[in-house]
C-alpha positions in Angstrom: -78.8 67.6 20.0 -79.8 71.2 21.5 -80.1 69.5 25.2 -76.2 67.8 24.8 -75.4 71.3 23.7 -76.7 72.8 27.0 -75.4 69.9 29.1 -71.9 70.7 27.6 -71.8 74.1 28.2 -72.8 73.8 31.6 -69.6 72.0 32.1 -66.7 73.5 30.7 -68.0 77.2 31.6 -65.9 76.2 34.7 -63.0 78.5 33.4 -64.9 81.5 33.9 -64.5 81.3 37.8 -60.6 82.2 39.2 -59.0 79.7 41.6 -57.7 81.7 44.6 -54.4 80.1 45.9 -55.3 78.2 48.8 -52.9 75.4 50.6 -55.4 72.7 49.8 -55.7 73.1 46.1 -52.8 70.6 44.7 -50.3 72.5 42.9 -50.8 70.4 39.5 -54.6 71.6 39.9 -53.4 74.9 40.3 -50.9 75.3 37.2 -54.1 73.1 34.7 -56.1 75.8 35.9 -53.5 78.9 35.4 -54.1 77.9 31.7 -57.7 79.7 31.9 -56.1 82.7 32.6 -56.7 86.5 31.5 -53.2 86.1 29.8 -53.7 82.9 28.2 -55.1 82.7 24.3 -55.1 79.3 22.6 -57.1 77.3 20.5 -58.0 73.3 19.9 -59.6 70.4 18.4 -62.4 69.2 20.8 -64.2 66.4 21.0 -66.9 64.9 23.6 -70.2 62.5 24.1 -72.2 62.3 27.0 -74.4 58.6 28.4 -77.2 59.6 30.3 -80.5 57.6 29.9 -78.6 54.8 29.6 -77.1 55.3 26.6 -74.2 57.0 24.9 -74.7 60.2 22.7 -73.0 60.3 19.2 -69.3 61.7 19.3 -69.6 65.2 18.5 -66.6 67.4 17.3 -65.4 71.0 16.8 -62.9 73.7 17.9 -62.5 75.6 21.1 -60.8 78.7 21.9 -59.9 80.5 24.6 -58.7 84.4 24.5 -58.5 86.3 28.0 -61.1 84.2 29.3 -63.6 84.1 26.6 -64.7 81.2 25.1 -65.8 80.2 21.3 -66.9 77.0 20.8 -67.8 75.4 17.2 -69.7 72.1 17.1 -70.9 71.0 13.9 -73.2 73.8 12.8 -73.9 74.9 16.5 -71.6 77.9 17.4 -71.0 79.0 20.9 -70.0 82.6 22.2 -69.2 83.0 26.1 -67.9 86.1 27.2 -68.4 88.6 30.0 -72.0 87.9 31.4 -73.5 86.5 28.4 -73.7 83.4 27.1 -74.5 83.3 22.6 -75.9 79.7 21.1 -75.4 79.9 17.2 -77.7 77.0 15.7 -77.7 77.5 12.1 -80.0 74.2 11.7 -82.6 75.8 13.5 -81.6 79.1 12.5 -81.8 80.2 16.1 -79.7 82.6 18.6 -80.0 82.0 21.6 -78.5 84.7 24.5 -77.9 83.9 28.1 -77.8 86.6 30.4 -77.4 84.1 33.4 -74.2 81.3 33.0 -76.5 78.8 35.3 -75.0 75.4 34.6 -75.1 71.7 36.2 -73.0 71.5 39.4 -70.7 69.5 38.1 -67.9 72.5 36.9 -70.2 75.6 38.0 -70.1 75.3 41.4 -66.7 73.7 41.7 -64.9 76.8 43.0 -67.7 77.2 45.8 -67.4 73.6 46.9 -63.5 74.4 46.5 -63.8 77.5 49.2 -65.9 75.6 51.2 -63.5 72.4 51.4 -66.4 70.4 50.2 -64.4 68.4 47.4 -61.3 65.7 47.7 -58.5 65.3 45.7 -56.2 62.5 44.4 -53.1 63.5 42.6 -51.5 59.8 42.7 -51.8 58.9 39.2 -49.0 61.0 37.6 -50.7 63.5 35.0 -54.3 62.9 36.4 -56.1 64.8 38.9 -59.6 63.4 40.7 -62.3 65.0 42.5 -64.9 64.5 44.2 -67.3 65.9 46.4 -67.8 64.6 50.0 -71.3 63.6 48.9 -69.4 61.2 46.2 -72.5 62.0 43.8 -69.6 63.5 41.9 -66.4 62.8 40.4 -64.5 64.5 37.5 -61.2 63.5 36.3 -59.0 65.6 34.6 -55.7 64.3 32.6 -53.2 66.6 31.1 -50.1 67.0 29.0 -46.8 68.0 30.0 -47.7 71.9 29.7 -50.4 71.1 32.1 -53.0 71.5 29.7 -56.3 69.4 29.8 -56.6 66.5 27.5 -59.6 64.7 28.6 -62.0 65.6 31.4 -64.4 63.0 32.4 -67.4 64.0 34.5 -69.2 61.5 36.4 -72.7 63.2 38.5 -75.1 60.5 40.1 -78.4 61.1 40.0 -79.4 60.5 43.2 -79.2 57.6 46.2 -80.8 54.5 44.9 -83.2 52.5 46.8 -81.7 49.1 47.9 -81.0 46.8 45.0 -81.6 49.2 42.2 -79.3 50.7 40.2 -78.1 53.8 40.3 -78.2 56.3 37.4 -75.6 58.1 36.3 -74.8 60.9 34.0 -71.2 61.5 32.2 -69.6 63.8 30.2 -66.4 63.1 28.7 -64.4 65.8 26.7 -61.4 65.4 25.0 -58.7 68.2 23.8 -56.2 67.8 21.3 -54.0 69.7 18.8 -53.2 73.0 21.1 -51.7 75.8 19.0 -52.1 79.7 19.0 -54.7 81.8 18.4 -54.1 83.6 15.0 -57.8 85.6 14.9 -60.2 87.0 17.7 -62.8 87.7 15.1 -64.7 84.6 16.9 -65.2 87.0 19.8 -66.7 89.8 19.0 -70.4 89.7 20.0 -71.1 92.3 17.7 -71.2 90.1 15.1 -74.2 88.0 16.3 -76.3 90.8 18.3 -76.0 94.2 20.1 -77.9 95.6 23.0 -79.7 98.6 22.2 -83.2 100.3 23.9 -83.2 97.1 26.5 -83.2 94.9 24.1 -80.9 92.5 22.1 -81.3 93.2 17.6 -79.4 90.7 15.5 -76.8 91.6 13.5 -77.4 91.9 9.8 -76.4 88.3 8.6 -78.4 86.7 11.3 -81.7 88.7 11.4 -84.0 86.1 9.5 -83.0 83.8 12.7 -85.2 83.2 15.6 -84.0 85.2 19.0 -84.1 83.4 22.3 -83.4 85.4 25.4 
């Protein structure tokens, strides 16, 4: 569970970076992106699973929302908290928090604006409310479908794991996340980190209602 939890993050963390308009960035790319703006504030069902080792995970679901570029995720009993430089993993299961100072993920959405700048990804925008990537390597692929508002509905993340020898198969790791049932964001409570920790003395102190849980940092 806590290593889907990481793989997921490290994937849809990709709205933190800002796209800089650039003639070879498709215009429906550009406007999917312009929904992760500091303006926009939204919330939604979500919904993903992941196949690696060969087999698929077990559908996981639970809300995201989105406020000035802040995230809050809530999957099952696992709460996630991105905002400025830090990263907060709620696991009331384990009765863990877990705070990352660093948002180091997978390639696969991290790095997409650097292989962006560096005209080290393709595009296809020929399927009519689809958009596919991939990098020159072609060790990976994300596709991206979305509504008429240009709002992501499913984003499917392919990554290979590396160049098989000949006649053996090659492994692959995928992500699929679903979005559904967009509507406005009635509270920000969900975004204020004061609420899980706060920073005092160079160090991070749980807030009162989490202090019996474990800190990872």
């Amino acid at each position: 569970m806590k290593a889907i939890i990481y793989f997921f993050i490290s994937i849809l963390l990709v709205i933190e970076y800002k796209l800089e308009a650039q003639s070879t960035i498709p215009d429906n790319f550009k406007k999917v992106w312009d929904n992760y703006s500091i303006n926009s504030s939204f919330t939604c069902d979500v919904s993903y699973k992941s196949f690696s080792n060969n087999e698929w995970s077990d559908e996981l679901k639970g809300q995201f929302s989105f406020n000035s570029q802040n995230q809050y995720y809530k999957i099952g009993r696992t709460s996630i908290l991105s905002r400025n430089d830090q990263t907060f993993i709620i696991d009331h299961d384990n009765k863990q928090v877990m705070i990352n100072n660093n948002k180091v993920g997978l390639w696969d959405m991290s790095n997409l604006k650097k292989l962006i700048d560096s005209k080290q990804v393709v595009f296809d925008c020929t399927k009519n409310s689809e958009i596919f990537i991939q990098s020159n390597d072609g060790l990976n692929i994300m596709s991206i479908q979305y509504n008429e508002e240009f709002k992501p509905i499913k984003i499917v993340v392919t990554t290979i794991d590396g160049i098989s020898t000949p006649g053996e198969v090659k492994r692959n790791n995928i992500l699929v996340i679903e979005y559904s049932n967009y509507r406005n964001l009635e509270s920000k409570k969900e975004f204020e980190s004061d609420e899980i920790a706060k920073y005092k003395n160079e160090k991070w102190i749980l807030s009162e209602t989490l202090k019996e849980y474990e800190l990872i940092y």
